[in-house]
Wavefront OBJ file of the C-alpha trace (Angstrom):
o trace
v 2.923 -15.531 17.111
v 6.608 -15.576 17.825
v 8.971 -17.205 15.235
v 10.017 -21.159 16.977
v 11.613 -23.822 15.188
v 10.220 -26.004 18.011
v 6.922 -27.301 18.851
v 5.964 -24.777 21.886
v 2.879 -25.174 23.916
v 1.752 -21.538 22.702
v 1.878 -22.549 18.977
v 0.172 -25.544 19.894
v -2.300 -24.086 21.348
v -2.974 -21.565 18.910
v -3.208 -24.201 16.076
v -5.786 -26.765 18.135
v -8.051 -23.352 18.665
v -7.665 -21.808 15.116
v -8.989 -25.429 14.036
v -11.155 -25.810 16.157
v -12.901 -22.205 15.660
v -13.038 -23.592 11.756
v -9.840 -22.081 10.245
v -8.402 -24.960 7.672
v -5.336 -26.134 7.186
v -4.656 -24.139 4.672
v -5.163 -20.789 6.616
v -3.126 -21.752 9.579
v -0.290 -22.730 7.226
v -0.699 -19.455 5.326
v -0.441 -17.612 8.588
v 2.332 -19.180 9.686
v 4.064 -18.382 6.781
v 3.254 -14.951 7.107
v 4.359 -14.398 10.522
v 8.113 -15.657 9.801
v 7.863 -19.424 9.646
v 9.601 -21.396 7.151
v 6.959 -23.720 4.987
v 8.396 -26.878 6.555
v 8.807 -25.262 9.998
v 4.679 -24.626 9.751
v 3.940 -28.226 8.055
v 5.883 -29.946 11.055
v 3.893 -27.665 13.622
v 0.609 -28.622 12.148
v 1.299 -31.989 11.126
v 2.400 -33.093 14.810
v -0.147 -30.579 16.698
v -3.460 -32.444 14.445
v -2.248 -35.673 14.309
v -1.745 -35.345 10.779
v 0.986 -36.994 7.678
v 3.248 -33.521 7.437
v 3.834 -35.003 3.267
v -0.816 -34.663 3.432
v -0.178 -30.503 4.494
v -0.888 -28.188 1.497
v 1.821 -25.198 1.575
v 1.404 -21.801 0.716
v 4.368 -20.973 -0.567
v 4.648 -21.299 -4.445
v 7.311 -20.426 -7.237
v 6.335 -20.357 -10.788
v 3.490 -23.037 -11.570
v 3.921 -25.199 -8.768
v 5.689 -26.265 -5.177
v 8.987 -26.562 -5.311
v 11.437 -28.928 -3.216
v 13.369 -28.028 0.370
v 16.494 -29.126 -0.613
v 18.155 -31.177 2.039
v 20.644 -29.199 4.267
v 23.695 -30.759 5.994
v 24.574 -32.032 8.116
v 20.936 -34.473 7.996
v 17.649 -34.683 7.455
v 15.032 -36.183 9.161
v 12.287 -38.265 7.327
v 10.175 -41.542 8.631
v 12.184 -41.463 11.718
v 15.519 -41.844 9.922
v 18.312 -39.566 10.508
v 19.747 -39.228 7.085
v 23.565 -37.566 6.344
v 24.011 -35.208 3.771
v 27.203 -35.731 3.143
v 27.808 -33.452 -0.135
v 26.194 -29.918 -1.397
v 26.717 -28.535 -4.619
v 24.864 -25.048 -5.331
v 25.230 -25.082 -9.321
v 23.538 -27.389 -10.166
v 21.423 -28.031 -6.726
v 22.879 -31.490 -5.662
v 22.908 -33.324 -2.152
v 24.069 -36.802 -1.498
v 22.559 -38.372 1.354
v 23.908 -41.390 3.446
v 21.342 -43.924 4.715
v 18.596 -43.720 2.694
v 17.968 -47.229 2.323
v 18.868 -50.142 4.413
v 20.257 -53.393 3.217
v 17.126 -55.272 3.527
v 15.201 -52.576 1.275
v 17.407 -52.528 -1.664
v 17.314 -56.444 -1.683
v 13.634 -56.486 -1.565
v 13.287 -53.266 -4.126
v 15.183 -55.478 -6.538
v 13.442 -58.752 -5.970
v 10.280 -57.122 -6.449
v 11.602 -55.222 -9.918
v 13.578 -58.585 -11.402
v 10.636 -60.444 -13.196
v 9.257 -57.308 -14.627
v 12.162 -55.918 -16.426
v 12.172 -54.840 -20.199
v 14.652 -52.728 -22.239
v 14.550 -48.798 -20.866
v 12.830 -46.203 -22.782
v 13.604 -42.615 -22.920
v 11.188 -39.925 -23.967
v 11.271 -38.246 -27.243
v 10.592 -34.511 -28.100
v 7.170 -35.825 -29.341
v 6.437 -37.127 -26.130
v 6.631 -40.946 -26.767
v 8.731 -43.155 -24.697
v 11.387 -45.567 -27.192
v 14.225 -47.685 -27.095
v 17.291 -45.351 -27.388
v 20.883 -46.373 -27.602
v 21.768 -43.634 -25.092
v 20.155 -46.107 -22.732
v 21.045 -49.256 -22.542
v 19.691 -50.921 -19.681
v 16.688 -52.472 -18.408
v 14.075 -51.405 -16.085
v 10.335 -51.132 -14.810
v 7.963 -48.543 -13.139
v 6.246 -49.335 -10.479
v 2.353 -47.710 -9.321
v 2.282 -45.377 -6.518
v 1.786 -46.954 -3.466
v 1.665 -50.305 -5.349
v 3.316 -51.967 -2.647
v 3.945 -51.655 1.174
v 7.836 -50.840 0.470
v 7.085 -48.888 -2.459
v 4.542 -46.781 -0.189
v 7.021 -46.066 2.716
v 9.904 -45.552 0.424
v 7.490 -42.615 -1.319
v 6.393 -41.407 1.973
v 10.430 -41.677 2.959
v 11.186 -39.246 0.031
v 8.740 -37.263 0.165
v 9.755 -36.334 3.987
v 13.003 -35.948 2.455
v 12.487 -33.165 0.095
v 9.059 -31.254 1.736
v 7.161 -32.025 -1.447
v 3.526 -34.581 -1.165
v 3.610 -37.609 -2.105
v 1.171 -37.016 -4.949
v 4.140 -34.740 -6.819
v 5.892 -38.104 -7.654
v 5.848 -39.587 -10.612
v 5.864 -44.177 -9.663
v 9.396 -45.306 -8.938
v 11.281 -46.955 -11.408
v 14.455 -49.313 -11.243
v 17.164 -49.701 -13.241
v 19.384 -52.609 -13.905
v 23.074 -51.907 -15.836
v 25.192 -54.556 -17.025
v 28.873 -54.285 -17.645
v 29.175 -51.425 -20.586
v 25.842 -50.372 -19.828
v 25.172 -46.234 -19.603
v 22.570 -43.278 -19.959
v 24.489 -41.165 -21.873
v 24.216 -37.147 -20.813
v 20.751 -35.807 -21.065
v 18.419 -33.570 -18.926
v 15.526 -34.755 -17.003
v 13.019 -31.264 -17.114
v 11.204 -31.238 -20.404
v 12.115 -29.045 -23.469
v 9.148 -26.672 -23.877
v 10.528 -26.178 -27.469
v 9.289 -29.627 -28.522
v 6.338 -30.753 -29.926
v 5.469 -33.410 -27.252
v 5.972 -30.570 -24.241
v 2.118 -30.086 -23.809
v 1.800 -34.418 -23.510
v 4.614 -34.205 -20.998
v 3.765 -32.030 -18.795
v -0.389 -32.357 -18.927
v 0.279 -35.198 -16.125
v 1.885 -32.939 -13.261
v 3.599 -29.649 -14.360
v 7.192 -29.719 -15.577
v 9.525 -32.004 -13.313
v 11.441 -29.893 -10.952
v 14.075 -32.729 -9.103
v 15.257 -35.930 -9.444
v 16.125 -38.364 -6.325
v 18.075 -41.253 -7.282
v 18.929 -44.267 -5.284
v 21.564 -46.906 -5.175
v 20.505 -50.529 -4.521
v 23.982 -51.932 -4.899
v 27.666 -51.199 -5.458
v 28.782 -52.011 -8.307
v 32.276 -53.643 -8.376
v 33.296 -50.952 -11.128
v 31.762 -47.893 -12.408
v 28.470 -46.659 -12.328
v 28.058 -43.383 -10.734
v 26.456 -40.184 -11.926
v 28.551 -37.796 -13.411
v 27.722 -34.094 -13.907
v 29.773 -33.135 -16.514
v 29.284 -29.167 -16.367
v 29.797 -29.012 -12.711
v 32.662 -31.080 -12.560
v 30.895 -33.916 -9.781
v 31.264 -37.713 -10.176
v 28.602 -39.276 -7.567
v 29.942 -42.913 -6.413
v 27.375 -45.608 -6.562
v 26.832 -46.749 -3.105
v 24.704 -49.266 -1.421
v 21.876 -47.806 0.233
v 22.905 -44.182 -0.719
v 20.953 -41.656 -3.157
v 21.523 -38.287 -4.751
v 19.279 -35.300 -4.998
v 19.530 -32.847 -7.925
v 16.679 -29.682 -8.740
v 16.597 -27.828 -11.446
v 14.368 -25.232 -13.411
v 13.344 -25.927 -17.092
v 16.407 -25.116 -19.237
v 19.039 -25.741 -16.378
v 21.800 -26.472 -18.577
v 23.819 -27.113 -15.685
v 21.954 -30.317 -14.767
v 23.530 -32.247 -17.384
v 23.770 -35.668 -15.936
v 24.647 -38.999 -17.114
v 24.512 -42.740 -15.499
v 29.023 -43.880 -16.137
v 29.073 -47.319 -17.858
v 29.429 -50.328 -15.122
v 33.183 -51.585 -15.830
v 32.474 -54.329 -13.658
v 29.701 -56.306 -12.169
v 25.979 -54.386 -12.073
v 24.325 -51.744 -11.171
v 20.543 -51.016 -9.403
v 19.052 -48.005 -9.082
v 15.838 -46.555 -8.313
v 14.813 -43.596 -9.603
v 12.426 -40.893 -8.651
v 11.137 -38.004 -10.387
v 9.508 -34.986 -8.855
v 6.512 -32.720 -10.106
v 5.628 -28.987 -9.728
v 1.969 -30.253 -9.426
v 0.254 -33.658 -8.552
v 1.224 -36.170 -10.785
v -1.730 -37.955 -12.443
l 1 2 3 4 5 6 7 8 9 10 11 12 13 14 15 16 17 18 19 20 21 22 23 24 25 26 27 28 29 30 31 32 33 34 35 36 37 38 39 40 41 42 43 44 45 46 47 48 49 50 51 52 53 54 55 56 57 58 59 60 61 62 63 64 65 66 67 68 69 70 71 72 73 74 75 76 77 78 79 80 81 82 83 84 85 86 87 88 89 90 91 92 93 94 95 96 97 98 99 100 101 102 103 104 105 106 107 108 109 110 111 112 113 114 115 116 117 118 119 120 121 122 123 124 125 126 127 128 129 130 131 132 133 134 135 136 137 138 139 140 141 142 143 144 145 146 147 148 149 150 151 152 153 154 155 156 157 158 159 160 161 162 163 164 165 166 167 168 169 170 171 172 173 174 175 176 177 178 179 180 181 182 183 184 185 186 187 188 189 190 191 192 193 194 195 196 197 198 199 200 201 202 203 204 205 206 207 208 209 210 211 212 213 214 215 216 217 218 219 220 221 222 223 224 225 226 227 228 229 230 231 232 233 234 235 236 237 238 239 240 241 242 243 244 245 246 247 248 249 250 251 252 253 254 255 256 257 258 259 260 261 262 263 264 265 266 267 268 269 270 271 272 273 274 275 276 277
């Protein structure tokens, strides 16, 4: 096979008869790999050639303990027939803003559907409990996978996104900030230092990127700020920022500003090295 970024007859042929003569999907993905294809190069191949969800295609291609995330390249991304900007890169820490990722009409109905179920945010402690912490102040809610048919498109949306299955993804959650509201700085991977590291990570592996999206704009304040690489992300309607990191990434500090004025909505997803259970 000859290295092609697009969908030739020749590679489609050759997938339709390698399945056909009983190969699975995981062999024809591993020899794609092999013979010079990137992992979401062979996904799209087989995904389109079998009629298949490209987010349902196991990959080969491991790091560590798990899959990893494609991080989005400029200047877009493709994903559920979107064409998504990616407007910003940052290489230390890994960070990508992308335009687009929600319309109008999504946020509103992201937040409708969140509103009645809000309680005071948790964060997780080193034993692995989730509490009330005053380095988060505002309110939110987690929804189920798939729990609804936005919630299910958004997840298959994301997971397009980023070349990581759905299943990696722990259930969305949104977050609601009131003037003076914050998340101080703190890390999203898990300490493996702590006593409550094993509880943590027992679910899916050790989170390896966080996708955050913005449901409104807030009149005043509000974005994420990276402290240690010197990057202020604006809170933006319909927008959402990427960041991946390994465990102990000290340069994925992050922290949600305090709203000066008006509110804030986010919704926040965070990404597995293995299905998240």
């Amino acid at each position: 096979m000859s290295k092609s970024t697009s969908a030739t007859s020749a590679i489609r042929d050759w997938i339709r008869n390698s399945s056909r003569a009983g190969h699975s999907i995981e062999d024809l993905i591993d020899m794609m790999l092999k013979s010079g294809y990137t992992a979401r190069q062979a996904r799209r191949l087989v995904a389109d050639t079998l009629d298949r969800p490209a987010v349902a295609i196991p990959v080969a291609d491991k790091r560590r303990d798990g899959l990893r995330t494609t991080h989005p390249q400029a200047p877009s991304v493709e994903a559920d027939g979107r064409r998504i900007g990616v407007s910003t890169c940052v290489e230390t820490p890994t960070i990508r803003v992308l335009e687009s990722v929600l319309s109008d009409a999504e946020c509103a109905q992201l937040i409708e559907q969140a509103r009645p179920r809000l309680d005071r945010s948790r964060t997780v402690t080193d034993t692995g409990t989730n509490e009330v912490s005053s380095a988060r102040t505002s309110s939110g809610m987690f929804f189920k996978l798939g729990e609804t048919d936005l919630i299910a498109r958004l997840e298959q949306r994301i997971a397009e996104i980023v070349d990581l299955p759905v299943i990696h993804g722990e259930g969305l959650q949104i977050l609601h900030y009131q003037p003076g509201q914050q998340y101080e700085p703190h890390y999203d991977w898990f300490d493996p230092t702590q006593a409550g590291y094993k509880t943590l990570t027992d679910a899916g592996g050790e989170r390896i990127a966080s996708f955050i999206m913005y449901l409104n704009t807030p009149e005043g304040g509000g974005g994420t700020h990276f402290p240690r690489a010197g990057v202020t992300v604006c809170a933006r309607q319909g927008s959402a920022v990427y960041f991946a990191y390994e465990n102990g990434d000290k340069s994925s500090l992050h922290a949600g500003l305090p709203v000066t004025a008006g509110e804030k909505w986010i919704a926040t997803k965070w990404l597995r090295e293995k299905p998240y259970r």
